[in-house]
Every structure is written in structure tokens, then in C-alpha cells.
C-alpha positions in Angstrom: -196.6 -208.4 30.9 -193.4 -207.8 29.1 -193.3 -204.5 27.0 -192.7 -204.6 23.4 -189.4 -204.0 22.1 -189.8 -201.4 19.8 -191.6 -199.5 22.9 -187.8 -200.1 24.7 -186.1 -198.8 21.8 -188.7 -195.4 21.2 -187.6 -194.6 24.8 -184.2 -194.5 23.6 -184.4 -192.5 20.6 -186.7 -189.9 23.2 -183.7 -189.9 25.2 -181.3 -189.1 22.3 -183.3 -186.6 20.9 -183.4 -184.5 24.5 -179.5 -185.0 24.7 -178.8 -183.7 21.2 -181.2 -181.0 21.3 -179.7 -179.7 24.4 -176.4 -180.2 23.3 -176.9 -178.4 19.7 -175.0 -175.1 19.6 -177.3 -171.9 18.9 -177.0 -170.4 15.6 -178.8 -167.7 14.7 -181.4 -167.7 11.8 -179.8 -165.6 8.7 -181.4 -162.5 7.9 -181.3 -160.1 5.1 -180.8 -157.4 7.4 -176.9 -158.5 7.9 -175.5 -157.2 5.2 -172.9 -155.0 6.5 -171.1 -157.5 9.1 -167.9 -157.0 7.7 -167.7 -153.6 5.4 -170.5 -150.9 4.2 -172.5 -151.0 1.4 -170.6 -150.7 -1.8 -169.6 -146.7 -2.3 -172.2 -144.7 -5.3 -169.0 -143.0 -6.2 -165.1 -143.1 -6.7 -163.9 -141.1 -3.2 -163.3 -144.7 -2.0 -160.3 -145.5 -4.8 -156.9 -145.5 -3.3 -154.6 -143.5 -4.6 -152.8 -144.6 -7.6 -150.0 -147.4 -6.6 -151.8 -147.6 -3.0 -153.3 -150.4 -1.7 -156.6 -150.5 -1.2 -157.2 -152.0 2.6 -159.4 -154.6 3.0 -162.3 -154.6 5.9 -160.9 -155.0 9.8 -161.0 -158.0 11.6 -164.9 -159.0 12.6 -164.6 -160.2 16.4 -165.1 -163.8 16.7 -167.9 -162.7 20.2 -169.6 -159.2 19.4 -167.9 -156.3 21.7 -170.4 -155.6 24.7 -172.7 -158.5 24.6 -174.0 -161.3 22.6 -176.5 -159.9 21.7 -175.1 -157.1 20.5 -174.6 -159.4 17.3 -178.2 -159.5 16.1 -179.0 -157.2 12.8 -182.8 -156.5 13.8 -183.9 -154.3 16.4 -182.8 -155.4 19.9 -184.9 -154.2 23.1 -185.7 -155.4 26.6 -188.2 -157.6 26.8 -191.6 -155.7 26.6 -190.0 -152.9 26.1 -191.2 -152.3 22.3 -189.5 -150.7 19.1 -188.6 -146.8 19.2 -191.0 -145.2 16.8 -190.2 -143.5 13.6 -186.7 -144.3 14.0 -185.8 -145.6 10.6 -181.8 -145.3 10.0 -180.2 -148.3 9.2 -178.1 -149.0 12.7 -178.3 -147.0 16.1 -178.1 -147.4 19.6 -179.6 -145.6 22.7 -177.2 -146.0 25.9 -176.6 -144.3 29.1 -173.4 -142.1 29.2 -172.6 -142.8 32.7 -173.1 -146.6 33.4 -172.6 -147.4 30.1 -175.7 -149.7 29.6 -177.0 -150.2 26.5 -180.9 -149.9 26.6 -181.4 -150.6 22.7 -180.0 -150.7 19.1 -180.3 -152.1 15.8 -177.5 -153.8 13.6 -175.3 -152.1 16.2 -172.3 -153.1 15.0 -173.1 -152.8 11.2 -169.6 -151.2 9.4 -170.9 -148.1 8.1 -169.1 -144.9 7.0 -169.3 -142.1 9.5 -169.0 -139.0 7.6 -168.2 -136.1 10.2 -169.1 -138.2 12.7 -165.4 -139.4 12.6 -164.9 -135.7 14.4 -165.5 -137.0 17.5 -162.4 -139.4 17.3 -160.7 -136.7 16.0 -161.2 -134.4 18.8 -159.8 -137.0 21.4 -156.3 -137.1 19.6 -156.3 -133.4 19.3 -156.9 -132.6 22.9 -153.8 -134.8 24.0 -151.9 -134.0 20.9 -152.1 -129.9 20.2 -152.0 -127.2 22.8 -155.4 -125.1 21.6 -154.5 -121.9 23.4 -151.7 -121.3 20.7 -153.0 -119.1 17.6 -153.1 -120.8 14.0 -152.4 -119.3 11.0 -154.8 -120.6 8.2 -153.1 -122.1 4.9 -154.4 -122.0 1.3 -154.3 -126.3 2.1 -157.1 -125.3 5.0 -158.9 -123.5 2.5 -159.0 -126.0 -0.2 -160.4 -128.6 1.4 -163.8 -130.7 0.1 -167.0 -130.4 1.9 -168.0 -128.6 4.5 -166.4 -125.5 5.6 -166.5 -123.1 8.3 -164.5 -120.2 6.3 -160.7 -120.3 7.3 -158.2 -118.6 4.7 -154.7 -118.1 3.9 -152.9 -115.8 6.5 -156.0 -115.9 8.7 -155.2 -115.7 12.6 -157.2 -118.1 14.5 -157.2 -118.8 17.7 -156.8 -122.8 18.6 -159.9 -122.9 21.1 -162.0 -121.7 18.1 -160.9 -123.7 15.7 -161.7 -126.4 17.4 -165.2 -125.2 18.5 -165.4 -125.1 14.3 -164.7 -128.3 14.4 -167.6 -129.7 16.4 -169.9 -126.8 15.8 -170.1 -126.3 11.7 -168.1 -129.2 11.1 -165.3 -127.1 8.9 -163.3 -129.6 7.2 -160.6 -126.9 7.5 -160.5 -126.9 10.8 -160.1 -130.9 10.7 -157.3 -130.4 7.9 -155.6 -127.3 10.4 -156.0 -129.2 13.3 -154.7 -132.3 11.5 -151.2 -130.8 10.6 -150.7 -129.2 14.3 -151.4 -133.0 15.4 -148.2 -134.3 13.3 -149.8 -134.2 9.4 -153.0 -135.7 8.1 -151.1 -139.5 7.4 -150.1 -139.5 11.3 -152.8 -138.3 12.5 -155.5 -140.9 10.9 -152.6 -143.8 12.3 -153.7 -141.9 15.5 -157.0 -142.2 15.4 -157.1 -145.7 14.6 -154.7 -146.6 17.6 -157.2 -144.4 20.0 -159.9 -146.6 18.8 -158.3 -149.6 19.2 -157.3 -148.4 22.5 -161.4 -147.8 23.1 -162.5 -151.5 22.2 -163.9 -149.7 19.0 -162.7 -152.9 16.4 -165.5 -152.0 14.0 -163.5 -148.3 12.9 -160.8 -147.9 10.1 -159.9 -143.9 9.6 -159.7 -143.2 6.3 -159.8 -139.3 6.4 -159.7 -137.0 9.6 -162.5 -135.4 8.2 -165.1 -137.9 7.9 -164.7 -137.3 4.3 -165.0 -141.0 2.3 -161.6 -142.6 1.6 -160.9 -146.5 1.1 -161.8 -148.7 3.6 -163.4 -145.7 5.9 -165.8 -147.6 8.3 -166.9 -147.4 12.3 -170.3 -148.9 13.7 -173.0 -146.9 16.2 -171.9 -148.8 18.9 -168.3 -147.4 18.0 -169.6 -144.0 17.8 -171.3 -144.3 21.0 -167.5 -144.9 22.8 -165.6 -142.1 21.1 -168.5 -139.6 22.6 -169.1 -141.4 25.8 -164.9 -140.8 25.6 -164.6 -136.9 24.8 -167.7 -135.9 27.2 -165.2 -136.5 29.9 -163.6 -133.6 28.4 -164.2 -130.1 29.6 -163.5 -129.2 25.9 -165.2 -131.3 24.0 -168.8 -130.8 26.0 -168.3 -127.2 25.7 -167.6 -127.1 22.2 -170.8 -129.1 20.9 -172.8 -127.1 23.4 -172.1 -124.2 22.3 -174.3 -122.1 19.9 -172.1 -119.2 18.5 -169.0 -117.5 18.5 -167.3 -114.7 16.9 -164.9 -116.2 14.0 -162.4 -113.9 12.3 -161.9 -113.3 8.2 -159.1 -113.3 6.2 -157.7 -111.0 3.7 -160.6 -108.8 2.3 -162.9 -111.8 3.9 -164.5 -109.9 7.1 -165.2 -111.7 11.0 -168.5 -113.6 11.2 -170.6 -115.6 13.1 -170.1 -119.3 13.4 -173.4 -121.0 15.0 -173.9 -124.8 15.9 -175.8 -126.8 13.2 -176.9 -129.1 15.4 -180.7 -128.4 15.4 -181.6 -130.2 19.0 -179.7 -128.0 20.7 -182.0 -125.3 19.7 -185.3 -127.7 20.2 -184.6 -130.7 22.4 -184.7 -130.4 26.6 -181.7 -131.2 28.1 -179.8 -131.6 25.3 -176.1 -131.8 26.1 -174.6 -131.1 22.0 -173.9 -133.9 19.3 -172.6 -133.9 15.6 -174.1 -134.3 12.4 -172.6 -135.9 9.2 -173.6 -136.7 5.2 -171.6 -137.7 2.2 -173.2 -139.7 -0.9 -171.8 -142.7 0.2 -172.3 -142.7 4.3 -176.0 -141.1 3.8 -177.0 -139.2 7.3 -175.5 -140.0 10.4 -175.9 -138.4 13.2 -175.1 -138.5 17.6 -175.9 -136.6 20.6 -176.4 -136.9 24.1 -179.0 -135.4 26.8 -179.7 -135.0 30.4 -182.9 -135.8 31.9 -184.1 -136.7 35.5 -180.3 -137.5 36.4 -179.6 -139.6 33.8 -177.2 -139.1 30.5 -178.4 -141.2 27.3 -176.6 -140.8 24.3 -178.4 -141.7 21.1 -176.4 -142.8 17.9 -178.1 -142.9 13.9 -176.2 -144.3 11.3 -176.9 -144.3 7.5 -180.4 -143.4 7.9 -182.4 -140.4 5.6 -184.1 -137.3 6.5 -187.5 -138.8 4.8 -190.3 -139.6 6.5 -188.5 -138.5 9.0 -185.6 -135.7 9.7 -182.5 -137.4 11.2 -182.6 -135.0 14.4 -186.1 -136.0 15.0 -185.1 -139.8 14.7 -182.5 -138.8 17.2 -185.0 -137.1 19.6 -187.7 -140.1 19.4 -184.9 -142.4 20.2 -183.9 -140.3 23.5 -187.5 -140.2 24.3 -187.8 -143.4 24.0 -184.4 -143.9 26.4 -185.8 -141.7 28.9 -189.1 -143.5 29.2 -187.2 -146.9 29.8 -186.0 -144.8 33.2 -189.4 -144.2 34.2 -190.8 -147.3 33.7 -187.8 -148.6 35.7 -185.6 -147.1 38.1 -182.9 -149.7 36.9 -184.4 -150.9 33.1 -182.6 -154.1 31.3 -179.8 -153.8 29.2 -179.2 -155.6 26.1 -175.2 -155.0 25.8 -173.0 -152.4 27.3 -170.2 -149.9 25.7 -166.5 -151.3 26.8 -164.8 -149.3 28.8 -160.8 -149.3 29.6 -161.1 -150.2 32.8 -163.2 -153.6 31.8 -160.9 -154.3 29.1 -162.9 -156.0 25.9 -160.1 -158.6 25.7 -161.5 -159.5 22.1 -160.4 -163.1 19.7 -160.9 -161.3 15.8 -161.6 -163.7 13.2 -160.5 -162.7 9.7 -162.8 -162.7 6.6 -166.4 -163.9 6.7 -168.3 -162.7 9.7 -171.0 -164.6 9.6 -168.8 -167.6 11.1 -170.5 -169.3 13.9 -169.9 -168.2 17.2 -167.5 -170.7 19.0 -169.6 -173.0 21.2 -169.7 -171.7 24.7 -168.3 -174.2 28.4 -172.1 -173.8 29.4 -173.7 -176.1 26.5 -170.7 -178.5 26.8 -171.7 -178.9 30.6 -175.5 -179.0 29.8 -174.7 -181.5 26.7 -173.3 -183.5 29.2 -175.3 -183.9 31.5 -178.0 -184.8 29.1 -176.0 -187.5 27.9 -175.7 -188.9 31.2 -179.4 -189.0 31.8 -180.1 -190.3 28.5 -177.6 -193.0 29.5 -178.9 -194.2 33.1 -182.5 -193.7 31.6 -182.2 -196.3 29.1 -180.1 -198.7 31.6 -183.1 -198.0 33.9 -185.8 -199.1 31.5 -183.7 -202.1 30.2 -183.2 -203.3 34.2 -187.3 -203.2 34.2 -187.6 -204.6 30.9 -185.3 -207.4 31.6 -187.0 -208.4 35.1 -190.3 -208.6 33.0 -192.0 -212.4 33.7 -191.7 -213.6 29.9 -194.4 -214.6 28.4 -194.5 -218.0 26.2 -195.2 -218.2 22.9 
């Protein structure tokens, strides 16, 4: 008996849906959690106002395919499959990844634009350790000493020796120190055009130096996944891992102003096994951010919190969790899934940036042309299949 018609054409329409199901591009579901894709959250105060008859710079380019792996481009929390959500990690964006593969074992919103505060050090150090000879003395300036923030005590006429001033640096996070080693590096204007080429050089497209400091300024910004490069970068430096891993040294006065004793501020230093050093950071507008790295069981994870608050939980202790948590992914697995990796020069990111709005779709990738084609095809020969039976049918009179 000959099959109805309309039963023909429902075939059809089967086959077309299957085709253009397969064929449709993925687009992720909008979230409210992406809301710093292209620039931070708008500044509480006016430390971001360009100076009067500057520009004020706009965001940087968003990269048309996230930096390390797709996805790397989600804003919720992204984790191995079965692998679970850190606990009590609540800052905004972070990543856990190992220092020495450079796997990425989790993050959230990791490449969020959000302002670094003193994390920005870190990039700092790697211009000054190629650009200023720190076994010279310095001699401190009243410009040292007037700088906002932090400070880890240098005056005018004080004689400080370069290794110290950059363990300052790292250690107390002495904006001083960042504004005298600054000047030795070519001025502070050169030496934040430095730091952005060095992190362009990295793959790090979500940064734009504002201040060497970490200090707000328009159009500051870097990501976690960012922050994770710069130290994964400067541990490979005999200075830099001594510096942040070092608890005290002897600083001297000025003037009147007697030697003391500078100590690390970093608290897991003091409380977390392994722990290899790290920075901390705050302004109004970045919030707490913080980074450091340990060694456990043969394996280096460094751990990266940005904008987050020291309610419910204290930053370090968000930062310890989140290193536990890294650590336990190990011994679950001797080799545990990645969700992204951090860039590295020698696998060149080799990034397309896309001006403007970042939540632009994705640009459709070969493999769901292919597959689209294919399922075309098959839609195609199916319905010349069934229309060949249908066709051959013994018609029945009416």
C-alpha cells in the first residue's frame, strides 16, 4: 500500500531539522555573571579621571577566541567534570593552575577585566629585573616618600640598597619602592609603556598598566588568568621567588628616622605548607585581590583571587581552599583534566582581537561546517531514498 503523502513529507522535515540542528553554531546562554568582559566595574571614586587635557583610554581589545581555551570564555565556575566547586571561595574571578605544565585545573570568569591593585607588582618586577641593576645603592627622594598607599618607609637622602628595595617591593608592597624602582627603570611614563609591552609579549591581552604601583588610574585592568602568567613568568627568576619568600629583613631609616624591620605581609607564608610566597592587593575600587603559589607532592599550583572580600571568608584563606582544592585534583589523578592552559612564549597565543562589544559570537569553527555538511548530505539521499520507495509503491485506485 502506497504511504500517505504527508507521511513522505514529515520524513523530510525530520531530516531538515537533524541537518540544521547539527549545523547551528553554539552560542552560549547569557548570564548575569558577564559583566566585566570588556572593562571593570564602574570605579566608587575619581582615581580613575585622566589627568586634565588627557585622554581617557578606552578598554583593550576583547580577543575574538578566549586566550588558553574555549572554555576559558565562560563567566561561571569552570571545573573538570566531577570534579566539584572549590569551597568557600567566593571572589569574583580566580584560577587554580599548575606552575610547571601550565594546565589550568579551574577558574571562574577567568578572564573578567578587573583592577589589580598591587598585584600589578608582579609585572613590575619582570621589567625591573631586565631593566635596573639591583646590586647598585639608591638614594631615596622626597617623590619616593610622597607617594599614596602603601608604604614600606623610604625617605629623602636614605641609602638603600637595590636588592632590598626590591624585596620591599614584593614583601610590604611599598609604593615607594615601586615609584624608586620606577625612575631607575627609565621614569614612571616609560616604565608603565614597559609593562604593557611585557604583557603583550606574555599573551596577557586582558592588562592595561595604569600606574606601576597597582594604584587605580584610567583604564587600569588585567584578568586572573593574566595574573596567573606574570607569576608563572617571574618564578623563573631567582629574584623574584626569593623576594616573596622571604619573611624579614633589616631596612635602613632616614634622617632622624632609625633602621627597622620590614616583614612579608603575606599571611600563608606564615600558615600554609609548602607555600612558595604570593602578593596581596586592595584599593576601593579593585576590592581584594590576591596570588600565590605552593609546592606539594612534586607539583607547583598557583592560585589567583580577584575582586573578592575578606567576609565570610579572609582572602588568604580563599586562596588556601582553592590550593587545597588544586592539590586534591592531583590525588585523585596522577594526570587530572584541564579546562584551559596559561600561554606560554614558546606556544605563541597567535590571538584575532575584536574591538568593542565582547559578547560577539565566537566565529563559527571548520568542524561544524564539515559536520553541517555532512548532515545535509544525508538529509539529501534520505529523502531521494524514501521518494525511490514511495514512487515504486503499486498505486492504489480510487
Amino acid at each position: 500500500m502506497l504511504p500517505p503523502l504527508r507521511h513522505l513529507l514529515t520524513a523530510l522535515l525530520a531530516c531538515l531539522f537533524l541537518a540544521s540542528a547539527v549545523s547551528a553554531p553554539a552560542v552560549a546562554a547569557p548570564t548575569q555573571e558577564c559583566t566585566a568582559k570588556t572593562s571593570p566595574p564602574p570605579p566608587v571614586d575619581t582615581s580613575e579621571q585622566p589627568q586634565p587635557g588627557q585622554p581617557s583610554p578606552g578598554p583593550v581589545p576583547v580577543p575574538a577566541e578566549p586566550i588558553g581555551g574555549q572554555r576559558l570564555g565562560g563567566c561561571g565556575v569552570i571545573t573538570p567534570a566531577g570534579a566539584g566547586a572549590p569551597d568557600q571561595v567566593t571572589a569574583a574571578s580566580w584560577v587554580i593552575a599548575d606552575l610547571d605544565s601550565g594546565a589550568i585545573l579551574g577558574a571562574r570568569d577567568p578572564h573578567a577585566r578587573q583592577r589589580p591593585a598591587s598585584l600589578i607588582k608582579v609585572l613590575l618586577s619582570l621589567v625591573i629585573m631586565r631593566e635596573v641593576d639591583l646590586t647598585k645603592d639608591f638614594v631615596g627622594t622626597p617623590e619616593d616618600a610622597q607617594q599614596d598607599g602603601t608604604l614600606v618607609g623610604m625617605g629623602p637622602g636614605g641609602q638603600y640598597q637595590g636588592g632590598n628595595v626590591f624585596k620591599a617591593l614584593l614583601m610590604a608592597s611599598g609604593n615607594d619602592a615601586a615609584h624608586a624602582l620606577a625612575v631607575r627603570a627609565g621614569g614612571v611614563p616609560i616604565t608603565v609603556q614597559k609593562m604593557n609591552e611585557e604583557a603583550k609579549r606574555l599573551g596577557a591581552l586582558d592588562t592595561q598598566v595604569a600606574t606601576p604601583s597597582g594604584l587605580d588610574g584610567p583604564g587600569m585592568m588585567t584578568s586572573a588568568y593574566d595574573m596567573a602568567l606574570f607569576y608563572r613568568e617571574a618564578m623563573k627568576h631567582k629574584e623574584f621567588a626569593e623576594a616573596v619568600g622571604t619573611e624579614q629583613i633589616d631596612f635602613p631609616g632616614y634622617a632622624e628616622h632609625p633602621a627597622f624591620k620590614v616583614n612579608n605581609d603575606n599571611r600563608l607564608l606564615y600558615t600554609y605548607d609548602g607555600f612558595l610566597g604570593g602578593k596581596t592587593g586592595f584599593t576601593d575600587d579593585a576590592r581584594h585581590t590576591y596570588l600565590g603559589g605552593a609546592a606539594r607532592a612534586g607539583h607547583r599550583l598557583v592560585s589567583v583571587l580577584m575582586r573578592g572580600e575578606n567576609l565570610p571568608v579572609r582572602m588568604t584563606d580563599q586562596a588556601g581552599h582553592l590550593l587545597d582544592w588544586g592539590f586534591a585534583q592531583y590525588q585523585a589523578k596522577a594526570t587530572p583534566e584541564s579546562v584551559g592552559t596559561l600561554v606560554s612564549q614558546e606556544a605563541p597565543h597567535n590571538a584575532k582581537l575584536v574591538a568593542g562589544d565582547a559578547t560577539a559570537t565566537l566565529p563559527a569553527k571548520k568542524e561544524s561546517g564539515m559536520l553541517a555538511g555532512i548532515a545535509f548530505v544525508v538529509a539529501g539521499v534520505s529523502f531521494t531514498l524514501l521518494l525511490v520507495w514511495w514512487m515504486r509503491q503499486p498505486r492504489r485506485r480510487r
